[in-house]
C-alpha positions as CSV (number, residue, x, y, z in Angstrom):
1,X,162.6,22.3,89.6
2,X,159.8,24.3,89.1
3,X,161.1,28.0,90.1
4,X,164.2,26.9,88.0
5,X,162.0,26.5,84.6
6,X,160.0,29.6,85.4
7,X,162.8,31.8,86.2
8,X,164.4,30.2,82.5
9,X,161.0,31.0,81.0
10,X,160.9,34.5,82.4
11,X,164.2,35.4,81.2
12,X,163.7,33.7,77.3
13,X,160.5,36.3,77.4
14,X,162.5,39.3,78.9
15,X,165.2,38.0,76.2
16,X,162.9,38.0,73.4
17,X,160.8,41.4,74.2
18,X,164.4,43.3,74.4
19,X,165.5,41.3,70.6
20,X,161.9,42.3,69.6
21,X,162.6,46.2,70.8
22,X,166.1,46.1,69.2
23,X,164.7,45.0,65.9
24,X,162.2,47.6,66.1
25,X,164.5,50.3,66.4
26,X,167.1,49.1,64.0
27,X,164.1,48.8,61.5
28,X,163.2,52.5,62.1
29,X,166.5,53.5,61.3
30,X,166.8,52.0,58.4
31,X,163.6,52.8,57.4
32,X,165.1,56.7,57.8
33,X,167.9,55.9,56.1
34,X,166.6,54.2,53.3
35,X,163.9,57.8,53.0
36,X,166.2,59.7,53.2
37,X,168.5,57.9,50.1
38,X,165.7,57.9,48.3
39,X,164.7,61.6,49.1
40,X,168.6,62.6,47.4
41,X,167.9,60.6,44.8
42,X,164.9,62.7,44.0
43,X,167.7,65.7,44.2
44,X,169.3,63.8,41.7
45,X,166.9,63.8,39.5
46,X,166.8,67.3,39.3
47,X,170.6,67.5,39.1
48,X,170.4,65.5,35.9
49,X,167.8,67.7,34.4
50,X,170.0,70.8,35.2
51,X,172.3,68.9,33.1
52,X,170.4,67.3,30.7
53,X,168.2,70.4,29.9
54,X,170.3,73.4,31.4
55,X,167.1,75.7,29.6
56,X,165.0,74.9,32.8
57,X,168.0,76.2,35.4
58,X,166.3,79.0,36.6
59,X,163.5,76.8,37.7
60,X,165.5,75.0,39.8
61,X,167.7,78.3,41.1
62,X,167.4,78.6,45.0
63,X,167.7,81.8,47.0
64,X,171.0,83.5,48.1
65,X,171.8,82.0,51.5
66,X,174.2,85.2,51.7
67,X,173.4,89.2,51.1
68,X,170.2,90.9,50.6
69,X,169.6,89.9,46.8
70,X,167.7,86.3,47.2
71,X,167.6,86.1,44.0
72,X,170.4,87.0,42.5
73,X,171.0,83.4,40.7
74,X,167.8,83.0,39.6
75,X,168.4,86.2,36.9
76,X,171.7,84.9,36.1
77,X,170.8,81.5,35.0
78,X,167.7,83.4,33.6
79,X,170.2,86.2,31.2
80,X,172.5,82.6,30.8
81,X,168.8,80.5,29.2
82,X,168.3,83.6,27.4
83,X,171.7,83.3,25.5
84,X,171.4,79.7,25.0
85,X,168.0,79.3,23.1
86,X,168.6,82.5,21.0
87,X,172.1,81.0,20.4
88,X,170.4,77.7,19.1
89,X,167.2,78.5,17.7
90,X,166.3,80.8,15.0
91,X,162.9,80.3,15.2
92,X,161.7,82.4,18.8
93,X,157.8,81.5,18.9
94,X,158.9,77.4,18.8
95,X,161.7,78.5,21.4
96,X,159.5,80.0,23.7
97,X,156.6,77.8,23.8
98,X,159.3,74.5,23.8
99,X,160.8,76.7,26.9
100,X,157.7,77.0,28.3
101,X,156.3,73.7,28.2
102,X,159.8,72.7,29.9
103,X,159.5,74.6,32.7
104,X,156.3,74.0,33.2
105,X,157.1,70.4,33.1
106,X,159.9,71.4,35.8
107,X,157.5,72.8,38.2
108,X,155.2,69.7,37.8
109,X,158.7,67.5,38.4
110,X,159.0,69.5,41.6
111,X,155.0,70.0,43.0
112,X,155.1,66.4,42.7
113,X,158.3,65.4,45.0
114,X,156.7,68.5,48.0
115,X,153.4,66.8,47.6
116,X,154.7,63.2,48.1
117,X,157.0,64.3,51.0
118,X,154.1,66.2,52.6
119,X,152.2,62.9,52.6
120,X,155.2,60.8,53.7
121,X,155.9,63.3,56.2
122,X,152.0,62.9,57.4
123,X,152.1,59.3,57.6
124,X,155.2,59.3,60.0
125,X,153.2,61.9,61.9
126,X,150.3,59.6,62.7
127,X,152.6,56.8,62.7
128,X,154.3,58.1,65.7
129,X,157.6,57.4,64.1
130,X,159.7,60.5,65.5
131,X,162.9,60.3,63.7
132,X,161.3,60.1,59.6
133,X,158.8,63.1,60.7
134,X,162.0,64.5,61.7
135,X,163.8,64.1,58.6
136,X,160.7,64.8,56.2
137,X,159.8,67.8,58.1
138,X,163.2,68.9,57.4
139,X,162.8,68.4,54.2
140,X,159.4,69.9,53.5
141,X,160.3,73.2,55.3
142,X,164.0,73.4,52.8
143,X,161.0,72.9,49.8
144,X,158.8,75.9,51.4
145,X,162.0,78.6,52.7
146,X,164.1,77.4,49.3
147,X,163.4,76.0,46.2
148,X,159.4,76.7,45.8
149,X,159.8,80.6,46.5
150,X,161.8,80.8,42.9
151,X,160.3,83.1,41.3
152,X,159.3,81.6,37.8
153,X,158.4,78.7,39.7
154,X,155.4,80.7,41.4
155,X,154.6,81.7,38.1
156,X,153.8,78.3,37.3
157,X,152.3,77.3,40.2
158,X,149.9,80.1,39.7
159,X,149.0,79.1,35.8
160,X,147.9,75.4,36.0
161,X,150.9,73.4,38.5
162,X,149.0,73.9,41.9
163,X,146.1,72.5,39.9
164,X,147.4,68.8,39.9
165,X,147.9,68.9,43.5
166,X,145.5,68.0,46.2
167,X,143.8,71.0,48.3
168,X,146.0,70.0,51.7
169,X,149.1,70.9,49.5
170,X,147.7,73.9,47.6
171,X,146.4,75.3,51.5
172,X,149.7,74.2,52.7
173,X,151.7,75.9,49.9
174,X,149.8,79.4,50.7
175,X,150.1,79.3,54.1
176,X,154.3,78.7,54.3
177,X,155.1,79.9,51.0
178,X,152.9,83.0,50.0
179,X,152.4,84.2,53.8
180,X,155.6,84.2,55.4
181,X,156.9,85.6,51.3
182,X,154.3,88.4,50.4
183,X,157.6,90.6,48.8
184,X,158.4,87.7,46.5
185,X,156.6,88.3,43.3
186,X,156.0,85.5,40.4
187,X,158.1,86.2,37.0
188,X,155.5,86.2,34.9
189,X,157.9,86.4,31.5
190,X,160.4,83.5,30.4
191,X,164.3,84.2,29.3
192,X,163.2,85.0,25.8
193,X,160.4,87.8,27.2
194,X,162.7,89.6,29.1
């Protein structure tokens, strides 16, 4: 009787570590899934101020994934502002101090979603949790090859937005941004100073 109940009580434990590794894992996944939802919604975001505010599009213009011009889309959208505020507003110092408190506003919006995926990314890192350092790594390097090399946005970043981040990101920004980009010039003049 005795092997009987400790061979029943070995397998409950063997039964519950394996339920116990199971529900470990499925929480991880989840846990990714849910980071990265959230993560698009943060894209989303920006969509809807492309919409919302189509004055700040350059801002938010990526490289060209094709051709030798990387920037090709970031002067259209640029001529395309242009038209629109000196469509709309008759009065150009208002226009270009509203445009560039907006953009400047923009490349807060955006320093602040790399600097809280840097930090989420660091906390999987010493987490050990493989799969979200994956996906925020991911993540972090499409911020540094794509959307933080826009031109204007460097602009920006050099004139007050790399000031409201914390030196880990402002060292991290120079090292994969600036370095591996020393060609890529900030704009320093808005769609209504070219």
């Amino acid at each position: 009787m005795e092997v009987s109940t400790l061979l029943a009580s070995l397998a409950a434990i063997a039964i519950s570590i394996y339920a116990l590794t199971f529900q470990r894992r499925l929480g991880h996944e989840i846990s990714t899934q849910t980071l990265i939802h959230a993560q698009y919604e943060l894209c989303r975001a920006l969509d809807v101020l492309r919409v919302e505010h189509p004055e700040v599009s350059h801002m938010l213009a990526l490289p060209a994934q094709n051709g030798s011009d990387a920037w090709k889309y970031y002067r259209v959208f640029k001529a395309h502002v242009r038209q629109l505020i000196e469509a709309e507003d008759t009065n150009r110092e208002a226009a270009r101090s509203r445009l560039y408190l907006q953009e400047h506003a923009t490349a807060l919006h955006v320093c602040d979603i790399y600097e809280q995926t840097l930090y989420q990314r660091q906390h999987a890192e010493e987490a050990g949790d493989k799969k979200r350092f994956i996906v925020l790594d991911t993540l972090v390097r499409y911020y540094e090859t794509r959307m933080l090399r826009s031109p204007r946005f460097r602009y920006h970043w050099d004139n007050g937005a790399s000031e409201m981040m914390e030196p880990p990101t402002r060292a991290r920004y120079d090292k994969m941004v600036r370095e591996p980009y020393p060609n890529e010039a900030a704009d320093p003049k808005s769609p209504l100073e070219d």
